[in-house]
Each structure stands twice: as structure tokens, then as C-alpha cells.
C-alpha positions, -999 to +999 in steps of 0.1 A: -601-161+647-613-174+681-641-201+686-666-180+692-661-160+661-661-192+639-697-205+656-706-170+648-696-172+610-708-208+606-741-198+618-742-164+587-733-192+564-757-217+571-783-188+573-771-176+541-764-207+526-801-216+535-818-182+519-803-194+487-811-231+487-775-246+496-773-279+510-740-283+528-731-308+557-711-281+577-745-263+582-758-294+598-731-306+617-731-281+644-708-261+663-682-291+668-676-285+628-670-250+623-666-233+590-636-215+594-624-182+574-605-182+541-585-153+563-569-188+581-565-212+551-565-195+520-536-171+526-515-176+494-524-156+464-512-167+429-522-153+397-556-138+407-565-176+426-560-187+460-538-216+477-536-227+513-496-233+504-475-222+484-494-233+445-477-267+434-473-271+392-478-251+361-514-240+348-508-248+316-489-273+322-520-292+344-539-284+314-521-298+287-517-333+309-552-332+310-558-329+275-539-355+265-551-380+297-588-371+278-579-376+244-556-410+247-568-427+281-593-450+282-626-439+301-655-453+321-684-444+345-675-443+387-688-433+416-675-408+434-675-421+468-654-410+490-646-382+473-648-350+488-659-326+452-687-298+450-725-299+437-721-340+450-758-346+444-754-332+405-720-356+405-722-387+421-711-405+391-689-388+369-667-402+339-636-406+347-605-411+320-570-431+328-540-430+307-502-439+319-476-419+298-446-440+281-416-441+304-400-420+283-422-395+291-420-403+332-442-433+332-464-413+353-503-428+358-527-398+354-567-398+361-591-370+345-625-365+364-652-351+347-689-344+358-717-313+355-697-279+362-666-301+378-631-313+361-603-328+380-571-342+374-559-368+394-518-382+403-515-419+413-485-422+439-467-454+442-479-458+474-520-463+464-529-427+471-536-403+447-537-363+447-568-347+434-563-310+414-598-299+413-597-279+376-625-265+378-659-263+396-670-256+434-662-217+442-644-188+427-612-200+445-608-232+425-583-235+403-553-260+388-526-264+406-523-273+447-537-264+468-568-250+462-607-256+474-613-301+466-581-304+460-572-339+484-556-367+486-578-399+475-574-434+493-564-418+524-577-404+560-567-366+555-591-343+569-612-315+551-618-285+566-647-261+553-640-224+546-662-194+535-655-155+525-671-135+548-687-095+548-668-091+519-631-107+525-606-108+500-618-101+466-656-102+473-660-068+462-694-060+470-710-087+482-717-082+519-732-118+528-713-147+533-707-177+507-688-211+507-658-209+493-655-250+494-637-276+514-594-277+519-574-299+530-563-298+567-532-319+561-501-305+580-476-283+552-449-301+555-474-332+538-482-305+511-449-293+502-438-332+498-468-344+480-470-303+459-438-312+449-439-346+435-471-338+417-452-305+399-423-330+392-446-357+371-469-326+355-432-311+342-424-345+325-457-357+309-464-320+300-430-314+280-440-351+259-472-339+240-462-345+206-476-373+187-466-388+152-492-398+128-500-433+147-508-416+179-475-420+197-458-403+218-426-385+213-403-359+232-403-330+223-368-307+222 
């Protein structure tokens, strides 16, 4: 898609996004921050969702790491500065839930994020960053695993890039107008594969250690 088609399909957004009562910073920014096509970055189909890479970790895995991060972690109020998440003005403080699994279980630091119509699961890296799975909430194209719409990398420079569906692209089925279909990372793939990769490596461990005895500990299961 050229530039001139993109300025053209920013500007049906925004109009769009306007008739409906959307706020989105894209709209204002202008034509120096386009929204761009989920033709360009949402190419990867996986089990009905789409990826802008090859999807990184198991749904039910994700889910059941999740669970457990809920039920066992500890939990408080934040802010979500700097955080790039939809519906920000319903979810600028959201509760937020930390547990670090046993090291027999991979020792791995989770971080569940949970607000109005928005979940996310979060992977600390030894290095201070963290990767954000957006769970739920934002578009019909979110969904666990990387990399979908939100998903990011917290504590960290990597752009965001916004897409939309447009006249009907991909799954709309009938709709004709435009609509968001959220913010993706614009972090090279190479960046993706590594950090998909390490992610799917600590959701395999924690997710295969979910058994607890009677005093709430964990234990591997067989």
C-alpha cells in the first residue's frame, strides 16, 4: 500500500471512527502517523485470530498461567502509564496481580493485568523488560498468544504502529466501513521470533506445574 493510499484510509477511519464516537490519537496526529492496513501487519492467521508473526505460546496454556498468576499472586492498583492498551480512558488504573513460580516450576516472574473489558498477561525478562499478551479486550483481532493487537514490550522504546480493516478486509463480512483493529508492535521479526520464543518457553514450564496439594503448593505434575 503506497502513502497516498494510507492518508486515504487514515482519513475513512478517523471519519468513521468520529461518526461513532471514537477517540483515537492516530485520528489527530495527522498524515505523518498513518493508520496502516491489517493487509501489511496482520498477515498470519492462527486458529480463527490474527498475528503480525508467526503466534508465540499455547492458548491454553497462556490461560492456565494466568489463572494461577490470579489466584496465588499478590495484587494491587497501578497506573497504566506507559502502556500502550485499548479503551485507556475506561483503564487508566487497572489491578494488576504478581506471582513468581517455584524454580522447580521455571522460576519464571508472571504479571496479570486486569481492567473494564481488558486482561493481559505479562513476562518479566531478566533484562527489566517485560512482554505484554493482551488476553483480551481492544478489537476482534486480540487474542493470547504473540503477536496480536497491544501486545508490546513494557519498559522499552519499541514503536506502535496503528492498523484498521478496511471495506470489508479479511473476515469483516459485511461491514463495508472501516474500524480500528488496535495498535501492533513495529518491532523488526527477528526481535519477535527471539522474544515469541522465550515467552512460549516460560508459558510451557509454569503451565505444565499447576497442581497444588492441600497447603497451596505447588507440585509437578507427570
Amino acid at each position: 500500500m503506497n502513502s497516498l493510499s494510507r492518508t486515504s484510509l487514515m482519513i475513512a477511519v478517523c471519519i468513521s471512527a468520529a461518526g461513532i464516537g471514537w477517540t483515537t490519537g492516530a485520528c489527530a496526529s495527522g498524515p505523518s502517523h498513518p493508520v496502516y492496513s491489517v493487509e501489511d501487519y496482520l498477515p498470519v492467521v492462527s486458529d480463527g485470530y490474527r498475528y503480525t508473526s508467526t503466534p508465540y505460546g499455547e492458548v491454553v496454556g497462556i490461560l492456565k498461567v494466568a489463572q494461577q498468576v490470579k489466584t496465588y499472586g499478590s495484587h494491587r492498583k497501578i497506573s497504566t502509564r506507559g502502556m500502550r492498551i485499548p479503551n485507556k480512558a475506561l483503564n487508566s488504573i487497572v489491578m494488576r496481580h504478581d506471582y513468581t513460580f517455584p524454580t522447580v516450576c521455571g522460576g519464571s516472574r508472571f504479571s496479570l493485568y486486569e481492567g473494564q473489558g481488558f486482561t493481559a498477561l505479562g513476562y518479566d525478562n531478566e533484562d527489566g523488560t517485560a512482554v505484554l499478551d493482551v488476553l483480551a479486550g481492544g478489537s476482534p483481532y486480540t487474542a493470547p498468544r504473540l503477536w496480536g493487537p497491544y501486545d508490546q514490550v513494557l519498559n522499552t522504546n519499541t514503536p506502535m504502529v496503528t492498523v484498521a480493516s478496511f471495506n470489508g478486509y479479511n473476515g469483516s463480512g459485511l461491514m463495508t466501513a472501516s474500524f480500528l483493529a488496535g495498535e501492533v508492535t513495529g518491532m523488526n521479526s527477528t526481535t519477535q521470533q527471539q522474544l515469541g520464543n522465550v515467552y512460549s518457553s516460560a508459558i510451557y514450564t509454569a503451565s505444565r506445574c499447576l497442581r497444588h496439594d492441600d497447603s497451596g503448593q505447588l507440585l509437578v505434575t507427570r
